[in-house]
C-alpha positions as a Markdown table, in Angstrom:
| # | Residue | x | y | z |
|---|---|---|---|---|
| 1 | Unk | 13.2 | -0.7 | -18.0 |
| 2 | Unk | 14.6 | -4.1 | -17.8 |
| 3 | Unk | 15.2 | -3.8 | -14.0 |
| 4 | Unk | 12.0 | -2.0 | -12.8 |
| 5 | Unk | 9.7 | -4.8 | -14.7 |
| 6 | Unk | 11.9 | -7.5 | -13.5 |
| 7 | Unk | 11.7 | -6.2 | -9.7 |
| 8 | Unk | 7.6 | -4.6 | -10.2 |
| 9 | Unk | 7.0 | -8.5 | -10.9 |
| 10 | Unk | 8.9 | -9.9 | -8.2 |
| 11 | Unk | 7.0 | -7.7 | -5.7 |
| 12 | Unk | 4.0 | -10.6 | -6.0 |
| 13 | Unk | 6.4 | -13.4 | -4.7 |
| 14 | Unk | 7.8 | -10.8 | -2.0 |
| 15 | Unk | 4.8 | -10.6 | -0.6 |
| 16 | Unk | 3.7 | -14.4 | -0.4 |
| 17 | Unk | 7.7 | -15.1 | 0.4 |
| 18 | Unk | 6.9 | -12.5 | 3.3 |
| 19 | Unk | 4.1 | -14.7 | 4.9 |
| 20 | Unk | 6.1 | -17.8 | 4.4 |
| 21 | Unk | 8.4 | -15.8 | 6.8 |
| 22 | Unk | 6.0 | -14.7 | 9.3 |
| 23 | Unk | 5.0 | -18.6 | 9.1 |
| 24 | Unk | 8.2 | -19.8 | 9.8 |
| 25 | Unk | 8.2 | -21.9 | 13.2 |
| 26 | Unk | 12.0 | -21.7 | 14.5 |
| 27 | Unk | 15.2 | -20.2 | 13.2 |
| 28 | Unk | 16.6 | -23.5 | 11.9 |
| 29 | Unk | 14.5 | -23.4 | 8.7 |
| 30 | Unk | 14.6 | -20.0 | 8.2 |
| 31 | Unk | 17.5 | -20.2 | 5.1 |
| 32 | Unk | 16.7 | -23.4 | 3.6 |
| 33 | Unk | 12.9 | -21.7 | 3.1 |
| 34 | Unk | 14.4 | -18.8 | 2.2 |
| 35 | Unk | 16.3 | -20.5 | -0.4 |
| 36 | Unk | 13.1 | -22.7 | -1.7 |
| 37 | Unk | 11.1 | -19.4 | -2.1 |
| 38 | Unk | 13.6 | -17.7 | -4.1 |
| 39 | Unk | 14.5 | -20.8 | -6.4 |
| 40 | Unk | 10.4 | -21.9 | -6.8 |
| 41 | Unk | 9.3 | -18.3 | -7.1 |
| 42 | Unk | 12.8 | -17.1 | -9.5 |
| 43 | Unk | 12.2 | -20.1 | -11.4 |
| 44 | Unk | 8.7 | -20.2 | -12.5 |
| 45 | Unk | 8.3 | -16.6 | -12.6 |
| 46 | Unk | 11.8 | -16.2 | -15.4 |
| 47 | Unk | 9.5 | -19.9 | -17.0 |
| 48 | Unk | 6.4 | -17.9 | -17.3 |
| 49 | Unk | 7.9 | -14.5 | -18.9 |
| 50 | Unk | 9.7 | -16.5 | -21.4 |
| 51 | Unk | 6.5 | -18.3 | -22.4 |
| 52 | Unk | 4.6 | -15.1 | -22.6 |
| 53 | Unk | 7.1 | -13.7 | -24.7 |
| 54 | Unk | 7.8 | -15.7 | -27.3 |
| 55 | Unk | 3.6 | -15.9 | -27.3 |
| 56 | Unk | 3.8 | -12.3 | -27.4 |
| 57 | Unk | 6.2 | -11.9 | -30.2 |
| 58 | Unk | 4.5 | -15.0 | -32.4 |
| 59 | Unk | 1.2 | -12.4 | -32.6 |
| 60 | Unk | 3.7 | -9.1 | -33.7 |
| 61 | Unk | 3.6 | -9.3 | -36.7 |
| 62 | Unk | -0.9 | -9.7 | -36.9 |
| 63 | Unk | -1.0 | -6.4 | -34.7 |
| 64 | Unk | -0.7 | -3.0 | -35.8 |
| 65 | Unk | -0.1 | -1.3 | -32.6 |
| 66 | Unk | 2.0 | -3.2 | -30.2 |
| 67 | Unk | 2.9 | -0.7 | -27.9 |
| 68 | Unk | -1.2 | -0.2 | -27.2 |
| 69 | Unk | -1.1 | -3.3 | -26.5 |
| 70 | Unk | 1.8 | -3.7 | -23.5 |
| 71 | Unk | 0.1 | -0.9 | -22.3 |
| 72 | Unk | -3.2 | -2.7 | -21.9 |
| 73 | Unk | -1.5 | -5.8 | -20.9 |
| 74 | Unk | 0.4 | -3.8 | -17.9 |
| 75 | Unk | -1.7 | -1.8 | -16.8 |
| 76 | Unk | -4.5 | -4.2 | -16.3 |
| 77 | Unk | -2.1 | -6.4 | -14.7 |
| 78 | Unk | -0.8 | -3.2 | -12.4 |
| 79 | Unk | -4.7 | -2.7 | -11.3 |
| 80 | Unk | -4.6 | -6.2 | -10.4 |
| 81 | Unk | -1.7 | -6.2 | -8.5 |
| 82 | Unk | -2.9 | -3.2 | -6.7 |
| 83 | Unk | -6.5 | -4.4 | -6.3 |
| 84 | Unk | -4.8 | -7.2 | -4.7 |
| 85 | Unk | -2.7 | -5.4 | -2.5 |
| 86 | Unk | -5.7 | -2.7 | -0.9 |
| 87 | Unk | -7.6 | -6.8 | -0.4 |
| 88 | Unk | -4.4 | -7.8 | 1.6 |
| 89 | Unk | -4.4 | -4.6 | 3.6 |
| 90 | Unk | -8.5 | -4.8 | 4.4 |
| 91 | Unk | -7.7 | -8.3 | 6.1 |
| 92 | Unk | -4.8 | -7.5 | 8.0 |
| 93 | Unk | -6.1 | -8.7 | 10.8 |
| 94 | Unk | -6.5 | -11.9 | 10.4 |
| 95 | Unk | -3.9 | -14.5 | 11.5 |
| 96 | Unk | -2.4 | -15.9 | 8.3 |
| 97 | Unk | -0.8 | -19.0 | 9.9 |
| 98 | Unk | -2.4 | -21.7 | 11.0 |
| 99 | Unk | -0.7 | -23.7 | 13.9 |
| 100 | Unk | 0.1 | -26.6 | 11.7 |
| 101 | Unk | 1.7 | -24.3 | 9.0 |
| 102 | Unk | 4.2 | -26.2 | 7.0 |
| 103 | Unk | 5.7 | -24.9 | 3.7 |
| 104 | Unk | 5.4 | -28.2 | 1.6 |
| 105 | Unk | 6.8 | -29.1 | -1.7 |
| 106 | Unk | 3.1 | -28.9 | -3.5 |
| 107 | Unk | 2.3 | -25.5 | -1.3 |
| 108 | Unk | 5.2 | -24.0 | -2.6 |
| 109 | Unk | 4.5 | -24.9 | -6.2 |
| 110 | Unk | 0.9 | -23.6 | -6.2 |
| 111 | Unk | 2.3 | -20.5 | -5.2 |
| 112 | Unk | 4.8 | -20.0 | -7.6 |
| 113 | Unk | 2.9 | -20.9 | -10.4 |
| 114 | Unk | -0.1 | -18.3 | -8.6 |
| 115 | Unk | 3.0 | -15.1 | -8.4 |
| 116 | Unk | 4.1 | -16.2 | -11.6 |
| 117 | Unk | 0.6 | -16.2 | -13.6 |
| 118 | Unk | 1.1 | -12.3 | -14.1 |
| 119 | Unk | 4.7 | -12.6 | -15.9 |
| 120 | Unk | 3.4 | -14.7 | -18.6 |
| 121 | Unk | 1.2 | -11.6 | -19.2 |
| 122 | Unk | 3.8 | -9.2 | -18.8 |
| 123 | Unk | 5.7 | -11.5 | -21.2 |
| 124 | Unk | 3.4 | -11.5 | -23.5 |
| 125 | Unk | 3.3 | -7.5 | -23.6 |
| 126 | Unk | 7.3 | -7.5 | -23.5 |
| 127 | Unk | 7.3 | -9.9 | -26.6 |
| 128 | Unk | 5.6 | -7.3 | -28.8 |
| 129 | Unk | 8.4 | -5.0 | -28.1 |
| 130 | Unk | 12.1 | -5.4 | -29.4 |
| 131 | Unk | 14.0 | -6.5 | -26.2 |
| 132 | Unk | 17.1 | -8.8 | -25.4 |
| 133 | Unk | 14.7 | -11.8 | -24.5 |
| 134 | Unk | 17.1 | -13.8 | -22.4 |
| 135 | Unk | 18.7 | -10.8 | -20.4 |
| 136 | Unk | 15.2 | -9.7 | -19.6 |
| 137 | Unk | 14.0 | -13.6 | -18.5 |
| 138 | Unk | 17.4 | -13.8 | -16.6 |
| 139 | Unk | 16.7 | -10.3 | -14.7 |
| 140 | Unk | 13.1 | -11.3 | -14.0 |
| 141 | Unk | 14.1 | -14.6 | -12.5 |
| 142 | Unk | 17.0 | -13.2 | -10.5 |
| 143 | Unk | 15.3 | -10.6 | -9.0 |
| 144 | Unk | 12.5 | -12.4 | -8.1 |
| 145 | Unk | 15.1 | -15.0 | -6.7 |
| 146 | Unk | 16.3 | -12.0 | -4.4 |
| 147 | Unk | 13.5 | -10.0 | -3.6 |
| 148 | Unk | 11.4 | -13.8 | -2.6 |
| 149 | Unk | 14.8 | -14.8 | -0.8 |
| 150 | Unk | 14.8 | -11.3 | 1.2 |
| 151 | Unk | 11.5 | -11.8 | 2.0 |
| 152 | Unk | 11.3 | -14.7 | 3.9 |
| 153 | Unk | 13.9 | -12.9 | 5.8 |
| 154 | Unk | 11.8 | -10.2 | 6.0 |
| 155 | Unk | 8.2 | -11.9 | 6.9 |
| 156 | Unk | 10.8 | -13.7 | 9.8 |
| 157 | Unk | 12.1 | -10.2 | 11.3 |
| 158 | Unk | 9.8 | -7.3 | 10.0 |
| 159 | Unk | 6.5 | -9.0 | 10.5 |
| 160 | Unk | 3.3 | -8.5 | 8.1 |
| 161 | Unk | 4.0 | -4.7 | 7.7 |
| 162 | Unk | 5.7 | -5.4 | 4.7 |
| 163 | Unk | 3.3 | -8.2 | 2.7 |
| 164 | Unk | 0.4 | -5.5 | 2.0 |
| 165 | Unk | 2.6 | -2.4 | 0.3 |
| 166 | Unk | 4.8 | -5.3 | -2.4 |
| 167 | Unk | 2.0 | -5.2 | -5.0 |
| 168 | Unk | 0.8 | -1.9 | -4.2 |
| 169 | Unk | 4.3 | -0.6 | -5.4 |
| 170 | Unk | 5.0 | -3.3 | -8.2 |
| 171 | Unk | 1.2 | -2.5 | -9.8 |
| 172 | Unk | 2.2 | 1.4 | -9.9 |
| 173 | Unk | 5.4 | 0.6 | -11.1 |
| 174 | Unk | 4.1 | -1.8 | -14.1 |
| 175 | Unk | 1.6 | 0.8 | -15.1 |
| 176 | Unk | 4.4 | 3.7 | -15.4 |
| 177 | Unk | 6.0 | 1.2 | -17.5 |
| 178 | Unk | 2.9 | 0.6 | -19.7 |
| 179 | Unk | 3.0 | 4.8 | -20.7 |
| 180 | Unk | 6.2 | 4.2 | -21.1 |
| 181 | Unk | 6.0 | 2.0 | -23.7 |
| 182 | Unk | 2.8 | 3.5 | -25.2 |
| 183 | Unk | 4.5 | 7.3 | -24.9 |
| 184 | Unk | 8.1 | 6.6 | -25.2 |
């Protein structure tokens, strides 16, 4: 369970580390953006889980039915995700780069802390739940690392195929874990 939340929540920073790719201007920047996107994005996204989680598990003990709860929680994040996703496939068309495209310091930031904004949530869900609270932070963070890190490589080589179907799949994904929890 550990492994599909960790990489259904990375799927967010996929997607926004695949434009970053398409956006890239030259090969000579392509790893050092690479490696940005998967530190910023790894890093806030593993910050934001562990925050939700020890929110989540601080409100445990009021709540009767936790596992009704992470069910809610994911589920209404998955529909989010996958509202988003059907958005990004509507606009396809459009050219996402501008010709001055530069992936700045404070850019790269707001996007982190926008892919990451769902994990706190998740978190939060994952806290009412008993879990191994640093393996699970580590995994999310290192798999977003990966996934953000392979999709800058992916934006660079695939093109924007790719950017549209990430939180398609990760919303699916986080709502099969949500019955999970709520059945299992």
């Amino acid at each position: 369970m550990i492994l599909l939340t960790s990489f259904s929540l990375a799927t967010d920073a996929f997607a926004v580390s695949v434009t970053n790719g398409i956006c890239i201007r030259g090969k000579k920047n392509l790893l050092v953006t690479a490696l940005r996107c998967g530190i910023a994005f790894g890093a806030f996204q593993a910050a934001m889980t562990l925050i939700g989680c020890l929110a989540g598990s601080v409100f445990e003990g009021i709540i009767d039915n936790t596992g009704f709860i992470a069910f809610i929680l994911l589920s209404v994040i998955g529909l989010r995700m996958i509202n988003g996703g059907l958005k990004q496939k509507k606009s396809a068309g459009r050219d996402d780069c501008p010709a001055d495209a530069r992936l700045t310091t404070p850019i790269l930031i707001s996007q982190a802390i926008a892919t990451s904004i769902d994990a706190a949530a998740v978190g939060a869900g994952l806290g009412v739940i008993p879990i191994n609270l640093m393996l699970t932070v580590f995994s999310i963070g290192m798999a977003t690392f990966a996934c953000s890190f392979a999709g800058v490589y992916a934006g660079r080589f695939l093109g924007a195929g790719l950017k549209d179907k990430a939180p398609i799949f990760g919303g699916v994904v986080l709502i099969l874990i949500g019955v999970n929890i709520l059945f299992g």
